[in-house]
C-alpha positions, 0 to 999 in steps of 0.5 A, spaced: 626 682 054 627 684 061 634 687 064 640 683 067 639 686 073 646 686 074 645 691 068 640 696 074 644 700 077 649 702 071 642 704 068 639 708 074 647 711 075 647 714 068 640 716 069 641 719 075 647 723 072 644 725 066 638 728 069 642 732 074 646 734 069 647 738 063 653 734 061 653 727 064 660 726 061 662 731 067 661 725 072 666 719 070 665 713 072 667 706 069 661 702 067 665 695 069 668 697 075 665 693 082 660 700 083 655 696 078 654 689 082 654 694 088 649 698 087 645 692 086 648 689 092 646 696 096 638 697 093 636 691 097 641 691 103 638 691 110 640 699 115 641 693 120 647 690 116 651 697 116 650 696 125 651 689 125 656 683 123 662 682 123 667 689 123 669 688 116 663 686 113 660 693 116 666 697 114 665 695 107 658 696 106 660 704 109 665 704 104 661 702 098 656 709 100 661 712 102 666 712 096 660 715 092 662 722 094 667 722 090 663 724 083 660 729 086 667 732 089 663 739 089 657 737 092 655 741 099 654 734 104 647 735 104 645 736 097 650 730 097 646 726 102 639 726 097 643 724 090 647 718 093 640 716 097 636 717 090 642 713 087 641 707 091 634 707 091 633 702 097 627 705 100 629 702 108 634 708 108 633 715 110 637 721 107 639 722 116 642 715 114 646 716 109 648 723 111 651 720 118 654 714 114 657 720 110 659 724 116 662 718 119 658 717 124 654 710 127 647 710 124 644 707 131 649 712 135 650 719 131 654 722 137 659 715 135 665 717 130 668 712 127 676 713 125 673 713 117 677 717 112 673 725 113 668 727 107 671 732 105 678 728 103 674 723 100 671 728 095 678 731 094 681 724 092 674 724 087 676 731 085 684 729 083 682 723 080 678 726 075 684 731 074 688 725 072 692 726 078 697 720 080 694 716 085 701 716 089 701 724 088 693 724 091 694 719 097 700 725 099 696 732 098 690 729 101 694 725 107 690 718 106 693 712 105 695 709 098 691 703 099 685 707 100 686 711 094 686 706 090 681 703 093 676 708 090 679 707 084 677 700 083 671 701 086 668 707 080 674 707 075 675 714 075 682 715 073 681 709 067 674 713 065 677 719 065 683 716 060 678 712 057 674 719 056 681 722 053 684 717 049 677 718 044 677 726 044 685 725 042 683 718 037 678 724 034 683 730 034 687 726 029 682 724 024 680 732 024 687 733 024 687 739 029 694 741 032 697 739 038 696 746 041 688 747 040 687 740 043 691 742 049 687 748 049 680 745 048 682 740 053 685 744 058 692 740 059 699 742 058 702 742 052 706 735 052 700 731 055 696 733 049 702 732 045 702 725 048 696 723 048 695 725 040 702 721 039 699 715 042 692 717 039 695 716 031 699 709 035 691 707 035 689 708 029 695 705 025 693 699 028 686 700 025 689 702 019 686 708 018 693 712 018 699 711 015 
């Protein structure tokens, strides 16, 4: 049985993840976010397509590479450059190619900037998402519109993977009765989201029955 194609490049994303990192889980993504269907949209799409067309049209295919600085917040632009152009497996790009698009500069004429958000604000938007930090909140403190805040959010899934990711280790907290206080340590939140979110956690297992 081969796979749905669709299926590609959340299996390559996870592979990617899991062979750079010791814990994949450190890189959050939604699975069923827009990023699935794009990356298998990027692995067969021209350099040309990124120069040529209409304005939009380039500006969200530029985008869609783009945004992916944002799970690897950390990454210095170089080393950035390689893992994104392994992750998009298109053979007709160069690492040169996604390190301009990256820096915001014309793949055809490097000395042409274009007016895109900078690289480092959009790592930084990556970074506060994964922190759980209100989209309204980053969109202040990394002076970008909310609308593109937003719309790296939809793209990824970051924040809801992040909660997602959250809610599980919360669901299992209260099945091994562990206090509020040792989860909101092992968890590093403060006390009253760990309060929350074990509140919300035995919510959850009481629709399912298992709690009282």
């Amino acid at each position: 049985m081969t796979d749905n194609p669709k299926d590609i490049g959340a299996k390559r994303l996870l592979s990617t993840i899991s062979g750079a990192y010791q814990h994949p889980h450190s890189l959050p993504f939604d699975p069923e976010s827009p990023l699935v269907q794009a990356l298998y949209e990027l692995e067969y799409t021209e350099p040309a397509m990124f120069v040529r067309g209409e304005t939009e049209n380039i500006r969200t295919l530029r985008s869609r590479v783009r945004y992916l600085a944002c799970l690897w917040p950390d990454e210095q632009p170089n080393a950035l450059a390689h893992r994104i152009h392994g992750l998009l497996n298109n053979k007709l790009f160069t690492i040169e190619d996604i390190r301009l698009i990256l820096n915001g500069r014309s793949t055809t004429d490097p000395t042409h900037r274009t007016n895109e958000v900078p690289l480092v604000s959009l790592q930084s938007i990556g970074r506060m998402l994964r922190q759980g930090y209100p989209m309204r909140e980053i969109a202040r403190q990394t002076r970008v519109s909310y609308g593109t805040v937003e719309a790296v959010e939809k793209y990824l899934g970051i924040r809801s993977a992040v909660k997602s990711r959250q809610m599980d280790t919360a669901i299992n907290a209260v099945r091994d009765n562990v206090s509020i206080k040792k989860f909101a340590k092992i968890n590093n939140l403060p006390k009253t989201s760990a309060q929350r979110l074990l509140t919300q956690a035995r919510g959850v297992l009481k629709e399912l029955g298992e709690i009282q």
